[in-house]
Each structure stands twice: as structure tokens, then as C-alpha cells.
VOVEX-293582 format. One record per residue (C-alpha): chain; x, y, z. Coordinates in nm, 2 decimals, decimal comma. Each point is the difference from the previous one (the first is absolute). Example, Ala and Ser with C-alpha at 12.3 -4.5 7.8 and 13.67 -1.06 7.14 Angstrom:
# residues 2
+------+--------+--------+--------+
: unit :     px :     py :     pz :
+------+--------+--------+--------+
:    A :   1,23 :  -0,45 :   0,78 :
:    A :   0,14 :   0,34 :  -0,07 :
+------+--------+--------+--------+
//
This chain:
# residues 352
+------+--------+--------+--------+
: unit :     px :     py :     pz :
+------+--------+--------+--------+
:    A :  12,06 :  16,97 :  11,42 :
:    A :   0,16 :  -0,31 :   0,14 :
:    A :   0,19 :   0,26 :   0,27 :
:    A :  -0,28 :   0,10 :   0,12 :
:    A :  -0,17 :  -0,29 :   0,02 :
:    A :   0,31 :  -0,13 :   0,21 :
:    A :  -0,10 :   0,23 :   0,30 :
:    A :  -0,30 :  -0,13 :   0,05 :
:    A :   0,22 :  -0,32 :   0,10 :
:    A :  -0,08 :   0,07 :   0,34 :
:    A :  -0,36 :   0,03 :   0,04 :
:    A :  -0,08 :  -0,33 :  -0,21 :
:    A :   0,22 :  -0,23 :   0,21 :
:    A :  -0,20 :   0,14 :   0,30 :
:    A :  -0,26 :  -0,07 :  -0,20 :
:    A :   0,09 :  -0,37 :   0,00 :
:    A :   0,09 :  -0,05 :   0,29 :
:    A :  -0,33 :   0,12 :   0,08 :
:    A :  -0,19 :  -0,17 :  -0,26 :
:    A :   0,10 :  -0,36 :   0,11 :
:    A :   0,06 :  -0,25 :  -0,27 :
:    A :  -0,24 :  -0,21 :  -0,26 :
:    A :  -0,09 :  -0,32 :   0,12 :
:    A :   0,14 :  -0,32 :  -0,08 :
:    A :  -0,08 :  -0,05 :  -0,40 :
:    A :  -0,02 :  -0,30 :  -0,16 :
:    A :   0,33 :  -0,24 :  -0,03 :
:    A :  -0,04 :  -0,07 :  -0,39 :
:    A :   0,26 :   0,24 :  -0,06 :
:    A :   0,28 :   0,08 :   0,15 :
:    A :  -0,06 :   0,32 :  -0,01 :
:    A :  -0,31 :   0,03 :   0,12 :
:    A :   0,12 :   0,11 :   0,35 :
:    A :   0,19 :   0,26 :  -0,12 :
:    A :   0,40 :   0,08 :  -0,01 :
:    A :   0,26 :   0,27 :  -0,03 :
:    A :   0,20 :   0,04 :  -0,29 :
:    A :   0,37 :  -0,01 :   0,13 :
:    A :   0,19 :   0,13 :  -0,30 :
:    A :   0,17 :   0,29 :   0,04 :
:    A :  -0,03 :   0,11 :  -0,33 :
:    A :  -0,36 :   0,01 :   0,01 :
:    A :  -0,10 :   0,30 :   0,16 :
:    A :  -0,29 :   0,17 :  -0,18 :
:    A :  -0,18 :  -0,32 :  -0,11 :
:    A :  -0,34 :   0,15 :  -0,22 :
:    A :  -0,12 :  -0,30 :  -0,10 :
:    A :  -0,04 :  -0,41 :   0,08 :
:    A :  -0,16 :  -0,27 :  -0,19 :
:    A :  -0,01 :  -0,35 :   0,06 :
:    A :   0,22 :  -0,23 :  -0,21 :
:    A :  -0,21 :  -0,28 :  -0,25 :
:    A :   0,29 :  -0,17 :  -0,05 :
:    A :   0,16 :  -0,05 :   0,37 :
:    A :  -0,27 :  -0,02 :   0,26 :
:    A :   0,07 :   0,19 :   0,28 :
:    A :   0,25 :   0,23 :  -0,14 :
:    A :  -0,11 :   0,41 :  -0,08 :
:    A :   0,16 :   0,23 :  -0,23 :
:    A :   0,02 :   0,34 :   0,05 :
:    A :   0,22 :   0,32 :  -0,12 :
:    A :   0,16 :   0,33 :   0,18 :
:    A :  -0,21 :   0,33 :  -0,09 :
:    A :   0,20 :   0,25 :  -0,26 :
:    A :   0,38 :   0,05 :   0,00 :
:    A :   0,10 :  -0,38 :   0,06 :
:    A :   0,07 :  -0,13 :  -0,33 :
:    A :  -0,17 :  -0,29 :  -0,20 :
:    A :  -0,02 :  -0,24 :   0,24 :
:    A :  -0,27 :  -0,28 :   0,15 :
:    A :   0,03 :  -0,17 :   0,31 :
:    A :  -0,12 :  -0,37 :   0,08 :
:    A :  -0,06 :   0,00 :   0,38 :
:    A :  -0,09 :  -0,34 :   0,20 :
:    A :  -0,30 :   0,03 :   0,16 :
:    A :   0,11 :  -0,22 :   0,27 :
:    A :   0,32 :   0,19 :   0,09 :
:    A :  -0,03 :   0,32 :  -0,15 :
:    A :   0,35 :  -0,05 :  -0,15 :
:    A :   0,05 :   0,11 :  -0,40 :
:    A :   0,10 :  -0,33 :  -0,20 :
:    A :  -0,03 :   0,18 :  -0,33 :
:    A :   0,15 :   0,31 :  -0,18 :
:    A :  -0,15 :   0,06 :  -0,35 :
:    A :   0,16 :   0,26 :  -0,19 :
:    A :  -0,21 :   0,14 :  -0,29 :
:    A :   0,20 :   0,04 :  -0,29 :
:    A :  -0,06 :   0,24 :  -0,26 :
:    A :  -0,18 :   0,28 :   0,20 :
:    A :   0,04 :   0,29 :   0,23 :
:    A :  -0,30 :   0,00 :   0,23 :
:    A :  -0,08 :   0,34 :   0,10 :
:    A :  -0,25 :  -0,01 :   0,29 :
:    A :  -0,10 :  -0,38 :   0,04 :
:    A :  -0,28 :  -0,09 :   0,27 :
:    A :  -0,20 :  -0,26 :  -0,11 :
:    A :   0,04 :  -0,37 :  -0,05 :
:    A :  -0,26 :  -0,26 :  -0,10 :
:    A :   0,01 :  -0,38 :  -0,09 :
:    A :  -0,21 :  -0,09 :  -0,37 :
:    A :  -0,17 :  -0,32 :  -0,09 :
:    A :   0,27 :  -0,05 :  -0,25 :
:    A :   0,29 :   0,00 :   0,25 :
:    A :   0,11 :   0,30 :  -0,03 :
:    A :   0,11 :   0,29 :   0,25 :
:    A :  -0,11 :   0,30 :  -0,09 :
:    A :   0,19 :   0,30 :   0,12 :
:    A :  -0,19 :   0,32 :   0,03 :
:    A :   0,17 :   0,32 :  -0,09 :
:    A :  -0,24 :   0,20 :   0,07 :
:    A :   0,06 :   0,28 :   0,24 :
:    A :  -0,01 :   0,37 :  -0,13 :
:    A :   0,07 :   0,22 :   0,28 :
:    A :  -0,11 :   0,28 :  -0,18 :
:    A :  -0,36 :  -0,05 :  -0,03 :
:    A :   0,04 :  -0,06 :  -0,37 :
:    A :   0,28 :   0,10 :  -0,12 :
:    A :   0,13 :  -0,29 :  -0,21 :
:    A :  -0,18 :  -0,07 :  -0,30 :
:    A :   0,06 :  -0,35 :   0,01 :
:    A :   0,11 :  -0,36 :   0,26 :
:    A :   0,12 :  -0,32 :   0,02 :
:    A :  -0,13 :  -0,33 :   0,06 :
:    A :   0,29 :  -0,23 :   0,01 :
:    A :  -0,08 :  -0,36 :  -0,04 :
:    A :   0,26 :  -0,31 :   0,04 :
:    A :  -0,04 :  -0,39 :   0,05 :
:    A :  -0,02 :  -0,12 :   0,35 :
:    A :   0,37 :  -0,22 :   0,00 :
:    A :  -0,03 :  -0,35 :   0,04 :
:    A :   0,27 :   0,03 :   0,24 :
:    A :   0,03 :   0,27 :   0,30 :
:    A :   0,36 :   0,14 :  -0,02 :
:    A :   0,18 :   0,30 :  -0,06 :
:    A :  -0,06 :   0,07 :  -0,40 :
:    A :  -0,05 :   0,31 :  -0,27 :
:    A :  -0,29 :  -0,08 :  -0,19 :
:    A :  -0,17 :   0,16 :  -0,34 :
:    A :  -0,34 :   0,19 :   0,04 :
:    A :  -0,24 :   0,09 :  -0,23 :
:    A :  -0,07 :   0,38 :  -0,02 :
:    A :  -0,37 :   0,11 :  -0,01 :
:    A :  -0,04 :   0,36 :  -0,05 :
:    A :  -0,34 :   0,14 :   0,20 :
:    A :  -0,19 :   0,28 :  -0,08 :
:    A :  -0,30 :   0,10 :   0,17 :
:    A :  -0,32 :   0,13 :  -0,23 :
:    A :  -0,06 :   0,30 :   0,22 :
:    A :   0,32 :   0,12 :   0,03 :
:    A :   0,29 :  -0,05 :   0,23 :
:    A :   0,02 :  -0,07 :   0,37 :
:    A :   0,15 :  -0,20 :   0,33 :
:    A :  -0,08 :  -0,34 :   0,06 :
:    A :   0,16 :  -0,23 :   0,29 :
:    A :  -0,24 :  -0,32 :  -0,09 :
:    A :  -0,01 :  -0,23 :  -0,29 :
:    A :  -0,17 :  -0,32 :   0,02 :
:    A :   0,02 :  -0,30 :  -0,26 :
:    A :  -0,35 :  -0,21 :   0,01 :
:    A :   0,08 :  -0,32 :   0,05 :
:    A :  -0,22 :  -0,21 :  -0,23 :
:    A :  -0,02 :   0,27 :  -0,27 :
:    A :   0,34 :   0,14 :   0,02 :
:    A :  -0,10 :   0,37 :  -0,08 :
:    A :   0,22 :   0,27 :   0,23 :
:    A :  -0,20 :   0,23 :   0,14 :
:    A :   0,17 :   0,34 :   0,20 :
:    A :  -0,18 :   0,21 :   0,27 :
:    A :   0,09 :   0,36 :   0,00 :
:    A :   0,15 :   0,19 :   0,28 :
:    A :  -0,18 :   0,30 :   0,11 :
:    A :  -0,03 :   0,16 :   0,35 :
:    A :  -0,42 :   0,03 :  -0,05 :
:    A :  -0,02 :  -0,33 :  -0,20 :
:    A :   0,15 :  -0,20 :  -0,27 :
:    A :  -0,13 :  -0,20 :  -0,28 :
:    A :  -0,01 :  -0,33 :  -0,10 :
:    A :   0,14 :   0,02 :  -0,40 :
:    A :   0,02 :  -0,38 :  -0,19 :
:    A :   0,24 :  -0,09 :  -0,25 :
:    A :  -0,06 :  -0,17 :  -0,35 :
:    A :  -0,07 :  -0,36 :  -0,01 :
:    A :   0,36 :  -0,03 :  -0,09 :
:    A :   0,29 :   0,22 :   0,09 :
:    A :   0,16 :   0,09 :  -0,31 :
:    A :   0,41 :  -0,01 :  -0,04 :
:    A :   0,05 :   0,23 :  -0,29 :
:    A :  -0,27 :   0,24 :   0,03 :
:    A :  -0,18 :   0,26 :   0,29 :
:    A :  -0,24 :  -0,21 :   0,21 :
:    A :  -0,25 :   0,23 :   0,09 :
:    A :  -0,20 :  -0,03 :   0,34 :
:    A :  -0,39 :   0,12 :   0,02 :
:    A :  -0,16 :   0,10 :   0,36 :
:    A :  -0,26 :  -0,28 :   0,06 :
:    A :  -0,11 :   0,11 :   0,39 :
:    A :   0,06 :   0,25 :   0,25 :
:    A :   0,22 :  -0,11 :   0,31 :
:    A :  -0,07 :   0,21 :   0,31 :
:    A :   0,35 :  -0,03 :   0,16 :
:    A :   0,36 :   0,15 :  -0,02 :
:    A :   0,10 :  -0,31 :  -0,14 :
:    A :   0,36 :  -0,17 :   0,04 :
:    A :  -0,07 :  -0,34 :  -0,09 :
:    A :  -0,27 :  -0,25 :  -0,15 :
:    A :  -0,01 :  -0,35 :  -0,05 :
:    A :  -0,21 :  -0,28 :  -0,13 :
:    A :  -0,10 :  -0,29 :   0,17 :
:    A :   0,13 :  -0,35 :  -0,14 :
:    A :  -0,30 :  -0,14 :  -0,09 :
:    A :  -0,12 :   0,40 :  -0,19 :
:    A :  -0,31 :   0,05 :   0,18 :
:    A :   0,16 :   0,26 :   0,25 :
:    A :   0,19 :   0,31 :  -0,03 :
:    A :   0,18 :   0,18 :   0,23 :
:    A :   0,11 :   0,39 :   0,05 :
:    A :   0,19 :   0,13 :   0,30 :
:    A :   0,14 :   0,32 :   0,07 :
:    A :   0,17 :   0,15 :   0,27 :
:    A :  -0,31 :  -0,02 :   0,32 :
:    A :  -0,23 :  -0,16 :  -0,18 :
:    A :  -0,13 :  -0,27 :  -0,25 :
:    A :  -0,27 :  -0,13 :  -0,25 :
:    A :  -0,11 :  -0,33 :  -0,12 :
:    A :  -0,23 :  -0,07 :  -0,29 :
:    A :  -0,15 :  -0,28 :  -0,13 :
:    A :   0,12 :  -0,08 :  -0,36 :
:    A :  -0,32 :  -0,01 :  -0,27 :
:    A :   0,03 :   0,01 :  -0,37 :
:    A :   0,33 :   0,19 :  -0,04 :
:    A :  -0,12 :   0,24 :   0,31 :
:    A :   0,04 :   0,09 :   0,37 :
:    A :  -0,33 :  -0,01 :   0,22 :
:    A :   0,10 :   0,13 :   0,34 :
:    A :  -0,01 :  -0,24 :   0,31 :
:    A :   0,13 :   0,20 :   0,30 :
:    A :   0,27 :   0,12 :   0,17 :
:    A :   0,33 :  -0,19 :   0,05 :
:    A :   0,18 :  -0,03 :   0,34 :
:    A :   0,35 :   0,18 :  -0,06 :
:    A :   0,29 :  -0,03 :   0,22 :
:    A :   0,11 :   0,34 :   0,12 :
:    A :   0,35 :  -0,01 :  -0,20 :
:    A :   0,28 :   0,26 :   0,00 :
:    A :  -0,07 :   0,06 :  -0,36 :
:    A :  -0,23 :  -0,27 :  -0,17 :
:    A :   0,08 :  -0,06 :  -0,34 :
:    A :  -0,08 :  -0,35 :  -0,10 :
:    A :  -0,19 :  -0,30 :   0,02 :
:    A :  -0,09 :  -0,31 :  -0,14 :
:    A :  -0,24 :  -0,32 :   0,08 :
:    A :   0,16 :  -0,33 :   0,12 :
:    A :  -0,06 :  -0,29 :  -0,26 :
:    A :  -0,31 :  -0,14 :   0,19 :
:    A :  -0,16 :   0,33 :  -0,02 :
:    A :  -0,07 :   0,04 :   0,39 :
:    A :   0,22 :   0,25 :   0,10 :
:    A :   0,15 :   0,30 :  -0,12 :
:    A :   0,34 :   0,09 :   0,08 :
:    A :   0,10 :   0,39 :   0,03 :
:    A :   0,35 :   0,13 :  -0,04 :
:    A :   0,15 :   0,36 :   0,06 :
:    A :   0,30 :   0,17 :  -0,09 :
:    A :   0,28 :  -0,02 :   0,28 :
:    A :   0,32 :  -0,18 :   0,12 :
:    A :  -0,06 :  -0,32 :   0,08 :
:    A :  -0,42 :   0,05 :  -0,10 :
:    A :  -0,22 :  -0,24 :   0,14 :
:    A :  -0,25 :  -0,15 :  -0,22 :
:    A :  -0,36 :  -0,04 :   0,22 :
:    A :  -0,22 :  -0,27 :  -0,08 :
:    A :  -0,41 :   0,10 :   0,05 :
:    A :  -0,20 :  -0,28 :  -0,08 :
:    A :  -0,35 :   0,08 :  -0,16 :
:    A :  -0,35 :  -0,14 :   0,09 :
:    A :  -0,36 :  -0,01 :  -0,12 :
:    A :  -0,07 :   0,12 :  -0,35 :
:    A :   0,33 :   0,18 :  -0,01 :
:    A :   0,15 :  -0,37 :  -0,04 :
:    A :   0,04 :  -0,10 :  -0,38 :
:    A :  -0,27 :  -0,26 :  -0,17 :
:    A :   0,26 :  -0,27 :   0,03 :
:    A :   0,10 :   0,04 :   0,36 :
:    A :  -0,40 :   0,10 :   0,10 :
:    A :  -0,06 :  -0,38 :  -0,14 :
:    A :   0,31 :  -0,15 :   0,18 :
:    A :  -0,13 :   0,19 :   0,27 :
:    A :  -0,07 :  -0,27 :   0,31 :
:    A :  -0,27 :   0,05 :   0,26 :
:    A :   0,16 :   0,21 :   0,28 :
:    A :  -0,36 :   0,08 :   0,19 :
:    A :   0,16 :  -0,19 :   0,33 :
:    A :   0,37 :   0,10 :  -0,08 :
:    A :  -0,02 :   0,36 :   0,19 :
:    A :   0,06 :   0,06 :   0,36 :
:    A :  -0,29 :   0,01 :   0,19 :
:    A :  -0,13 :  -0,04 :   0,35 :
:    A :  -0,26 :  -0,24 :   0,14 :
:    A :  -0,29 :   0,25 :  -0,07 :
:    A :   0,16 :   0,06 :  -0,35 :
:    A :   0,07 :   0,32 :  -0,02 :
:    A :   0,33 :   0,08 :  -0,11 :
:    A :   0,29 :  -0,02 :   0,23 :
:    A :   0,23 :   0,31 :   0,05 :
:    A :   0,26 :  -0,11 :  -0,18 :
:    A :  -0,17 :  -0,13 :  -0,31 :
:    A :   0,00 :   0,31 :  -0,19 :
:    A :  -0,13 :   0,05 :  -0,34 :
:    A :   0,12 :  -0,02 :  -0,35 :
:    A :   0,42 :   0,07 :  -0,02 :
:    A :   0,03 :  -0,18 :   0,34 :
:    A :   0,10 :   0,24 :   0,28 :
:    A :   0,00 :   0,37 :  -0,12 :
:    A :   0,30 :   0,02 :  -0,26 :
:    A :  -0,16 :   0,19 :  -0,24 :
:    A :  -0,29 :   0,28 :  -0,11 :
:    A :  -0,27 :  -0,22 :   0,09 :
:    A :   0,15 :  -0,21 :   0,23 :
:    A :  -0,16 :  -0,14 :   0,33 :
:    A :  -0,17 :   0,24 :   0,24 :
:    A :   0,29 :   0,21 :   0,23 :
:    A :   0,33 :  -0,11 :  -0,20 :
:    A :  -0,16 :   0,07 :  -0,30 :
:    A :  -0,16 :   0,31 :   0,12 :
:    A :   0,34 :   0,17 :   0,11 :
:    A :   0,19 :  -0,12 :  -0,33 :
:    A :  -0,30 :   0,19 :  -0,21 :
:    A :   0,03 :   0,29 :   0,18 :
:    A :   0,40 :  -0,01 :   0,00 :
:    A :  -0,01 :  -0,10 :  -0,38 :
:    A :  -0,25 :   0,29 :  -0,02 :
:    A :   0,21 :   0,25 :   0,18 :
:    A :   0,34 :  -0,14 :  -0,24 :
:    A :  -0,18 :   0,06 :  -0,30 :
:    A :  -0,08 :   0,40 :   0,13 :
:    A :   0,33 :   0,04 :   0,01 :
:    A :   0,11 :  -0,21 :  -0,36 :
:    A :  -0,30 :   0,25 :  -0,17 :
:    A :   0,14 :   0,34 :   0,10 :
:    A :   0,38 :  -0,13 :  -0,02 :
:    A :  -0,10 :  -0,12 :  -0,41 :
:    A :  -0,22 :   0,32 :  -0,06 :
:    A :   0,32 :   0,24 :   0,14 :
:    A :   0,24 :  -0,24 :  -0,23 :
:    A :  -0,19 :   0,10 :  -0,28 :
:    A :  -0,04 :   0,37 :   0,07 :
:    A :   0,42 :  -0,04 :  -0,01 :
:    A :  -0,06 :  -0,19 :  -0,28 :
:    A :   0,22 :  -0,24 :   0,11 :
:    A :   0,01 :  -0,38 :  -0,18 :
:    A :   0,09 :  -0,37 :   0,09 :
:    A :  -0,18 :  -0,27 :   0,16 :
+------+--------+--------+--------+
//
């Protein structure tokens, strides 16, 4: 699938261009402006997730074929200044990655393909080092089973306060949100039980770091709920960068911005930050008074320039004409992804 998903290469980075950028986040992470990841190595990066251990730094993992390896990438430069080799394991279609309570990173391998054709995944789980350096490091195997039977999944989440994974199916008409035991078993199958439904073609999720938010994007499009008693309550629509092929995403530690990554040579990873009810409880308290802070003129009405939520356009919802031609252009991309994905399965072709 990733092949095909490579032509539409093209039309997206129009679609940028077009789109404009996010505006200016805010400077408590480093990240929170955005970067591109500069290694070389990394060129089908499906997942990102901040680091607890070493603020401003973002792991994240090739898709399938690359081996069982986890990148620490700098924030600030975009530069890898960590290799983590999982020993033990052969990884067979990785494309998740999420950061527990407990310090733990947890590795999804989670991608089927075949609609359900493996019986059971992987959750690999391994201590976030102390130190950032080149290093093999043991995991803990957790064998995942789902209670309705097998299927593909690009998005597993680990709650921050409770520490239970949760996965969100992959299906072109809609997905599934399916949670985990209390407690991921390490000797026996861990099976996962469909809690909501998840209206999206999901690729990634993510909690918020104070838990009261989650988070599903998929390729055009996103979703963010408000986190109740172990369930998702929809809020709205997220504003999505139009990518080349999104795959990932993951909140920055104050909980203000998301940050969107894609699959690519030298990927850029766009910041979006959120506003209004879509902000977590944390952030919505920490939020200051910003009634004066937009551009307005002398009758206060708002100036051309001001734009809406997402700053000037760069994503679905984005300000007024920028953000009008990157919807339709992000539209017009994902016409094209739809019949490419639909012929690749009449060939019954594979990969991601």
C-alpha cells in the first residue's frame, strides 16, 4: 500500500504549499513549532510519541520491513540521538508507539495487512533508558488478541494516569476503539474488548498528558473526544495537515498542540495547536485570558490576517481561503488514495 500511497507525493506537497503553515505554538516545548526528522534511515516513520523521560525529545519507528528498531529524535533539531535495538523479537509490521505512566515505551505491533489474517500481535514494552545512546535493550512480550476476532490496527494509546493500552482498529468505513486489561499480561494472551465506535480510517491515536483527551487521526481527517469514565465522548473535528501519507501523531507534554508526522524522506512533523473545549482540563485551566490577544481593527472586527483556529489555513479547517484550498486539495488527494487502496485490494496486493 505504501507504493501507492507514494504517488500521491505530489498532490499533498501542493497541498501545503497551498495550505500555509500552523501558527506560532506555544514555546514550552521545543517542539511545539514543529521539525523535520533528518535521519536517513527513517523513512516510513508510523508513529511518534513524546519522551517522559527527556523533554523535548520524540520516539518514533519505520513502518514494516525495517527491523526492531526505535528512534530518539530531538525536537529541536530533528536530529536522532538514540538507536534502541529490541532484543529478543522479530517485529512484523510495527506502527504504533506510546509512552505509559510507568515509563515505559510501548511498541505497537499491530498492523495486519490482511484484514485479519493473524490470529494474534504484539505489544512490546521496554524501560525508557536513563541515558539517550545507542543501546539493545530487553522488552516484554504482550501477546494481543482481540474478542471479536482478528483485524488491522495502526493506533494504540497508553492512558496516562491509569496505564491501560487501548488500540483503535483500522477500517476504510470506521474503526473501533478496543481496551486492554488493567494490566498487560507477560506470559499469557491479553485479550482486547471493543468499548466504542471510532468513525475514521484511523492511523494513529493518542492521549493527552493529563488523560482527559483522546486523539484519532487518519489520513484527511481527525477526531477528538473528551475522556469520561473509561470512554470517548466526541468533541469535534481536528484540524489535520494535509500530509503525503499521515500516519502518526502525538500531543506535546503541555497538552496544547498536536504534532502530526507522515511517512517520507526527511518527513516533517506539523504542529496544530488546539483551542476551546478541544484543549485538555489541565491546559483549559492554564488557559490565560486571550479576549484582547487577536488581531483586530479599531471597529473590532477581525483583521484579514487574523484567521481562525490553526493560524493561517494549514490544515482541514484552517482559516478562510488557505484553508479552503488545502480541504479541497486534501479532498481531491484522498479521491485518489481511495480508489488507488480499493484497486490494491482487488490485486490483493499487501504492505503498508
Amino acid at each position: 500500500m505504501r507504493r501507492l500511497l507514494r504517488a500521491l507525493g505530489a498532490a499533498t506537497v501542493i497541498g501545503v504549499a497551498g495550505a500555509g503553515t500552523a501558527g506560532t505554538a506555544s514555546a514550552a516545548d521545543p517542539a511545539a513549532d514543529g521539525f523535520t526528522i533528518e535521519d536517513e534511515r527513517i523513512t516510513e516513520s508510523s508513529g511518534l510519541a513524546a519522551s517522559r523521560a527527556h523533554p523535548g525529545v520524540y520516539w518514533t519507528h519505520n513502518d514494516s520491513d525495517d527491523g526492531p528498531y526505535v528512534y530518539a529524535v530531538d525536537g529541536r533539531t530533528g536530529r536522532t540521538v538514540a538507536t534502541i535495538t529490541l532484543t529478543g523479537v522479530e517485529p512484523r509490521d510495527v506502527e504504533a508507539v506510546s509512552v505509559g505512566p510507568d515509563g515505559g515505551v510501548y511498541v505497537g505491533d499491530i498492523g495486519d495487512n490482511f484484514g485479519g489474517r493473524w490470529p494474534e500481535v504484539w505489544i512490546y514494552r521496554f524501560a525508557e533508558p536513563e541515558r539517550l545512546a545507542d543501546q539493545a535493550v530487553p522488552v516484554t512480550r504482550h501477546t494481543v488478541r482481540y474478542a471479536d476476532g482478528p483485524r488491522d490496527a495502526e493506533s494504540l494509546a497508553v492512558h496516562p494516569v491509569t496505564g491501560r493500552v487501548y488500540i483503535v482498529s483500522k477500517r476504510e468505513d470506521g474503526g473501533a476503539l478496543y481496551a486492554g486489561p488493567g494490566k498487560l499480561s507477560a506470559s499469557g494472551v491479553n485479550t482486547f474488548t471493543r468499548v466504542a465506535d471510532i468513525g475514521l480510517w484511523a492511523t494513529d491515536a493518542a492521549f493527552s498528558p493529563d488523560g482527559t483527551r483522546l486523539a484519532v487521526r487518519g489520513y484527511f481527517g481527525g477526531t477528538v473526544y473528551a475522556w469520561e469514565d473509561g470512554a470517548p465522548r466526541e468533541l469535534g473535528r481536528l484540524t489535520v495537515p494535509v500530509q503525503r501519507q499521515g500516519e502518526s501523531m502525538t500531543f506535546t507534554p503541555d497538552g496544547r498542540t498536536l504534532l502530526y508526522g507522515t511517512e517520507g524522506e526527511r518527513s516533517a512533523v506539523q504542529p496544530m495547536p488546539l483551542t476551546g473545549d478541544q484543549l485538555p482540563e489541565e491546559a483549559r485551566q492554564e488557559e490565560p485570558d486571550r479576549a484582547g490577544d487577536g488581531k483586530r481593527d479599531a471597529g473590532g472586527a477581525d483583521a484579514p490576517n487574523g484567521g481562525g483556529d490553526g493560524g493561517d489555513g494549514g490544515g482541514e479547517d484552517g482559516g478562510e481561503e488557505g484553508g479552503t484550498v488545502g480541504f479541497g486539495l486534501a479532498l481531491a488527494a484522498g479521491a485518489v488514495l481511495i480508489l488507488a487502496l480499493r484497486r490494491s485490494k482487488r490485486r490483493g496486493s499487501g504492505g503498508s
